[in-house]
C-alpha positions, -999 to 999 in steps of 0.1 A, spaced: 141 -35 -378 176 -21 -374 173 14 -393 183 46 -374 155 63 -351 146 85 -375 135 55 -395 117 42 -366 98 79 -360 102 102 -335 112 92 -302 89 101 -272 107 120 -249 96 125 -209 90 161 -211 61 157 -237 32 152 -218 17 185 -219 35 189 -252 3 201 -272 -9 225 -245 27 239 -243 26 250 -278 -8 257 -276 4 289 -252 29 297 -271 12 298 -303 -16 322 -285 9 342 -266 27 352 -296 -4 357 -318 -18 377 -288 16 395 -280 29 409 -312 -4 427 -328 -7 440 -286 29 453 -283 30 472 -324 -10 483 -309 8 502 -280 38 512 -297 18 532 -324 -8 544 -295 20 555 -269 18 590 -272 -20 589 -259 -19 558 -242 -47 553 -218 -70 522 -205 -98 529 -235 -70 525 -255 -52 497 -236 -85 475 -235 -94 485 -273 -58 471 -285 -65 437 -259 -94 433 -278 -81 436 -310 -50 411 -306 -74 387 -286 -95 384 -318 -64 385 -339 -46 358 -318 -80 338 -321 -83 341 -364 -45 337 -367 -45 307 -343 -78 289 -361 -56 297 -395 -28 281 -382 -49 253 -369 -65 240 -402 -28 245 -422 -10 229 -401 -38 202 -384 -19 170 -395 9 184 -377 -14 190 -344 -26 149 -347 8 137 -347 14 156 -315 -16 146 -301 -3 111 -306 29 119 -291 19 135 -260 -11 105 -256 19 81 -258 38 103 -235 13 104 -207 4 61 -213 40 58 -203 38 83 -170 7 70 -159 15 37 -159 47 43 -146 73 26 -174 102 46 -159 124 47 -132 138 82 -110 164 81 -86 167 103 -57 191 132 -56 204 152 -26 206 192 -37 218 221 -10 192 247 -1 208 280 2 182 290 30 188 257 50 215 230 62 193 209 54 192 188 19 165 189 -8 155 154 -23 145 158 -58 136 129 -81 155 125 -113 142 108 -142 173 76 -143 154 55 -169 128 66 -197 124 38 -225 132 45 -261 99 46 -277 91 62 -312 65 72 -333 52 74 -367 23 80 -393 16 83 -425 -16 84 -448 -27 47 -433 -8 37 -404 7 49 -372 32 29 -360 47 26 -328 81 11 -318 98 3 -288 134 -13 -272 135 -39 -255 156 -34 -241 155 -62 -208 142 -34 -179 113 -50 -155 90 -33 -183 96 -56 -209 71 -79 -208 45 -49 -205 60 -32 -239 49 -67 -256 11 -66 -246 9 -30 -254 -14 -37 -285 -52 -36 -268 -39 -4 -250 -28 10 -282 -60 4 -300 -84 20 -274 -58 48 -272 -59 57 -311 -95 40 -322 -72 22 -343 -68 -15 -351 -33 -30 -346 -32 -47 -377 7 -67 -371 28 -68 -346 67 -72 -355 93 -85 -327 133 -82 -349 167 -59 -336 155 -60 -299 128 -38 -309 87 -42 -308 68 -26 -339 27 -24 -333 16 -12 -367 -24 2 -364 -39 13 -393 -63 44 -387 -85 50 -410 -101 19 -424 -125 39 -446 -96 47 -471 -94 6 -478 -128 2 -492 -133 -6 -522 -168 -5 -546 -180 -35 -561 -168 -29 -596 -132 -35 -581 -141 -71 -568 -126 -91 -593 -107 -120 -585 -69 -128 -594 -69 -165 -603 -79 -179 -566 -80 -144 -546 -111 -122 -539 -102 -86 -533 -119 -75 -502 -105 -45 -493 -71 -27 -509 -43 -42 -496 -65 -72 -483 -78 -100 -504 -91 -139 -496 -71 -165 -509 -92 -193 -509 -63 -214 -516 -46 -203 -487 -75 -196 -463 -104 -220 -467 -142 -216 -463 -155 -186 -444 -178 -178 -417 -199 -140 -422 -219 -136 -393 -238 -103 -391 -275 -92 -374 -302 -77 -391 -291 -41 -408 -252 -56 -405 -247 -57 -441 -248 -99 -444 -270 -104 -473 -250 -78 -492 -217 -87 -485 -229 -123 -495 -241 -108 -528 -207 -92 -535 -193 -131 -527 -218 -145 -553 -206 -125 -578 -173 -127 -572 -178 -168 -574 -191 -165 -606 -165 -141 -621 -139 -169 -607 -158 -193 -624 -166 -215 -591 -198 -236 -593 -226 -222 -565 -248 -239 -547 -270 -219 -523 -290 -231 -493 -313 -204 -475 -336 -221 -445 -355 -190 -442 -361 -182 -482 -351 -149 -476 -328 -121 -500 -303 -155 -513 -332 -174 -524 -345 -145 -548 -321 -162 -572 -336 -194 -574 -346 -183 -613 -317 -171 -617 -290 -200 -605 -295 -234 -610 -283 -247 -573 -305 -227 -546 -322 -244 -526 -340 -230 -495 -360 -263 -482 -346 -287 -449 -347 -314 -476 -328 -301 -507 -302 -286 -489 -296 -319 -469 -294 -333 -504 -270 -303 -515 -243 -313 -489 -246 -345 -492 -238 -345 -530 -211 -315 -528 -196 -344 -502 -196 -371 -527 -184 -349 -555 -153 -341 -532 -147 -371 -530 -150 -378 -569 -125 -352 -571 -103 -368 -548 -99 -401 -572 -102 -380 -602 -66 -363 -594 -52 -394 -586 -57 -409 -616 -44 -376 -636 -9 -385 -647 8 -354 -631 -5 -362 -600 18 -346 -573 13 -355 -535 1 -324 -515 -5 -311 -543 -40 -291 -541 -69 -282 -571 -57 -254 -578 -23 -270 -591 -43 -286 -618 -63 -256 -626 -93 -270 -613 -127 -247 -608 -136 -244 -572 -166 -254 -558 -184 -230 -532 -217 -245 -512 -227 -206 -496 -259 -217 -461 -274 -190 -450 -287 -188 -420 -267 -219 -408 -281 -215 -371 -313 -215 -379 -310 -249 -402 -299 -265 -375 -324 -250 -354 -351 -258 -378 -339 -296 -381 -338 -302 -347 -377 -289 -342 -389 -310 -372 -424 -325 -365 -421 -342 -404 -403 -373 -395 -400 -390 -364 -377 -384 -337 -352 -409 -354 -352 -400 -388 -350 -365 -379 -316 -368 -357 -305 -393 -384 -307 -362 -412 -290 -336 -384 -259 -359 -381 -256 -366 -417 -258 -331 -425 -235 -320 -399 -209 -352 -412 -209 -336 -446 -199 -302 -432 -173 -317 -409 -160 -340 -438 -161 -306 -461 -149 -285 -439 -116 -306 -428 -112 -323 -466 -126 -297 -491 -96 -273 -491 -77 -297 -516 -101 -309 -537 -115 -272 -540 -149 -273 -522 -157 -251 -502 -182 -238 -476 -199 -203 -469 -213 -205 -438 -234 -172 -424 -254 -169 -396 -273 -139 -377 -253 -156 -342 -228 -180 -339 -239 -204 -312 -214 -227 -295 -246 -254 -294 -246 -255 -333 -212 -240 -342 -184 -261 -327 -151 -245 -319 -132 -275 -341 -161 -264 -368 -151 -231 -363 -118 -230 -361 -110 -247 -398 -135 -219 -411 -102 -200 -420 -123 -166 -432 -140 -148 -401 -164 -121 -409 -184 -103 -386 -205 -69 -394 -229 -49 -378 -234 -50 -336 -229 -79 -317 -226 -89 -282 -194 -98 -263 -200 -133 -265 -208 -133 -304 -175 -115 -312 -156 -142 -288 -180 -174 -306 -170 -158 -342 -132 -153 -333 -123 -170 -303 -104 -155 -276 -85 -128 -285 -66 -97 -272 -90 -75 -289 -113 -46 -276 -142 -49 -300 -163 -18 -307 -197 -18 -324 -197 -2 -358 -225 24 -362 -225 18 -400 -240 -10 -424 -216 -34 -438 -188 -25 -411 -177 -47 -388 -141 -74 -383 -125 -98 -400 -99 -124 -396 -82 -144 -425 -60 -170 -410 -23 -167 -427 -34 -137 -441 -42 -111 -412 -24 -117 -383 -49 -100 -356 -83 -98 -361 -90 -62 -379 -116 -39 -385 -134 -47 -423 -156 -22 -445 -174 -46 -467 -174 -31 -508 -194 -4 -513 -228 -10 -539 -239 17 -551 -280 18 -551 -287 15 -585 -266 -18 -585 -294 -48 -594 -278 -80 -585 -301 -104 -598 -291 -85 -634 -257 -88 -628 -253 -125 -614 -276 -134 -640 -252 -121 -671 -224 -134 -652 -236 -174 -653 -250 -166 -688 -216 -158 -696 -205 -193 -673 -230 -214 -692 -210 -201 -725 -178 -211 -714 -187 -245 -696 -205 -254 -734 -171 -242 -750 -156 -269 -722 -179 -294 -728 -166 -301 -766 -133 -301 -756 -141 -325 -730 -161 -349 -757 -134 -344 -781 -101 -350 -753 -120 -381 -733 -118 -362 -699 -148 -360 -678 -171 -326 -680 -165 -305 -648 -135 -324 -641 -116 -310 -667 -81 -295 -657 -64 -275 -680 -68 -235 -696 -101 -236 -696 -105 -238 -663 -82 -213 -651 -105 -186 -632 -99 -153 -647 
């Protein structure tokens, strides 16, 4: 970060604390001035107070138009100062400079005036464009330094901004926010995957590869069943097999005639994870037995499919298995710890073989969501209002000031190696006339084609079917 200052932005200087207001007078004093001094000049000869008042009137309404004109051409302009001056007064009123005390003559007096004389301001700069304001700083080793580095949950509530990275290079701090998150969404039509990654937002996509499984917890009206939609269909256009589980039968297990692998009973979806566990595991020997088998080498090396198990409603599974009257006490906590195994096995193993979990919940609860559980789930989604503790259980403890979005299918997000703070997320816009049944349903017709095309091959090269590495499994 060593470029010149005007690089870095504009540097915030002392004296702009009332900076707006300043040239907020001078702009109405000169609007209000001019029009009054030609209004006098041309009514001299008769000057009087009806004529006086009449001319105030006059420039006070032209001063207004003119300044409202000048307001809404030049209003970009008038945020950036805004900004400035807001940075300005952060740094007066908490004190991030030092004065010294000089001793001036009075003429009127033997005694001396003490003034105080600004002996240390830091070098702090600003700038914005169309996304992001970014705000740099020296460190520059004055007492302040270690403030100037947990600037960023100031900065947010400041701006209503998200600090989206935070750079430390040249003896300089960069906090980069991004403003105005809207811009970032995208529509549904634009979710198409590149090979492993899921576009999410513009400039921020899921690499699946890189950031396994995903936890997307939102409340009722948050946006949830959508946003999982928009995953499903995503999946499919990837070519991932999907297996659905939804305890309460509710908008995901609508496409039970549509997929083959939705399941929405205690029982089938015990038997779901238990057999995406063993086919892990398949997958497991079936790469070491390929002969370009490469250690730490993952699926997607081989050009495997991915496998994606999406539980709905994980909170209340657990929930539901634990208040089972069907089986006795035994059985029942005999089923809970198997399925919890498979997701713990999943969760810490899947990544390389390329299964993966979904898991989405209207809460996460510490009770049923572990922080070791957690923490692997490398996507963190959150939408719609949630309490205090539901932000810290999805996200863990962070230097974040989390506001409640207002709107459906806003909310945070965190991809681990991706995003390095947690960030404010618009989930992709669907349009109302968008049926998804229709479309996930033409989109595993069109699977079924290609996995028959696959299946030949496979008959015809010896390989086993769904197994296959090679082209034909390269997701699109």
């Amino acid at each position: 970060m060593g470029e010149s200052s005007g690089m870095k932005g504009i540097r915030i200087i002392h004296g702009m604390k009332n900076l707006l207001w300043e040239i907020y007078a001078v702009l109405f004093a000169a609007c209000f001035l001019i029009p009054l001094t030609i209004f006098l000049k041309n009514g001299y000869p008769e000057l009087n107070s009806a004529i006086v008042i009449k001319s105030c009137i006059y420039s006070l309404i032209i001063a207004i138009v003119t300044g409202l004109f000048i307001w809404l051409l030049l209003r970009r302009l008038f945020v950036r100062l805004k900004d400035m001056q807001k940075l300005c007064r952060m740094l007066w009123n908490s004190r991030f400079f030092l004065t010294d005390s000089v001793n001036t003559p009075n003429m009127l007096t033997d005694k001396k005036e003490i003034k105080r004389k600004i002996a240390y301001f830091p070098k702090i700069y600003y700038k914005r464009d169309k996304k992001h304001i970014k705000v740099t700083i020296a460190l520059d080793g004055s007492k302040f330094q270690k403030n100037f580095t947990e600037l960023a949950e100031t900065l947010e509530q400041m701006f209503f901004c998200d600090v989206v990275e935070t750079q430390i290079k040249d003896g300089f701090i960069q906090y980069i926010l991004l403003h105005d998150v809207q811009r970032d969404r995208l529509t549904i039509d634009n979710v198409t995957p590149n090979k492993y990654t899921i576009p999410l937002m513009k400039n921020l996509s899921w690499d699946i590869v890189r950031t396994p499984h995903a936890l997307v917890v939102g409340g009722t009206g948050g946006g949830k069943s959508y946003f999982l939609f928009v995953l499903i269909e995503a999946l499919l256009k990837m070519k991932a097999e999907v297996t659905i589980c939804d305890i309460k039968q509710a908008d995901l297990a609508e496409l039970a005639d549509t997929l083959p692998n939705v399941t929405y009973k205690e029982g089938g979806i015990i038997s779901a994870l238990r057999k995406a566990s063993e086919e892990m595991m398949e997958r497991y020997e079936y790469l070491r037995s390929l002969p370009n088998y490469t250690i730490g080498k993952d699926f997607s090396y081989y050009n495997l499919p991915p496998k994606f198990i999406i539980i709905d409603e994980y909170v209340a599974l657990l929930e539901s298995m634990k208040k089972s009257n069907k089986k006795s006490d035994k059985d029942a906590r005999a089923d809970r710890e198997s399925f919890e195994n498979c997701v713990s096995q999943i969760v810490l193993m899947g990544r390389q073989a390329g299964v993966f979990l979904i898991l989405a919940t209207q809460r996460p609860d510490a009770q049923y969501l572990s922080g070791n559980i957690r923490d692997q789930l490398g996507a963190r989604i959150s939408l719609g209002q949630m309490s205090t503790d539901g932000y810290k259980m999805t996200f863990g403890q962070v230097d974040k000031s989390f506001v409640n979005p207002t709107e459906r299918g806003m909310g945070y997000i965190c991809l681990d190696g991706t995003t390095p703070n947690v960030r404010k997320f618009v989930s992709p816009y669907v349009p109302p006339d968008h049926n998804f049944k229709e479309h996930i349903a033409r989109l595993y017709e069109g699977e079924k084609q290609t996995k028959a095309v696959t299946a030949q091959q496979s008959e015809r090269s010896g390989e086993p079917e769904g197994l296959t590495s090679g082209s034909n499994h390269r997701p699109s």
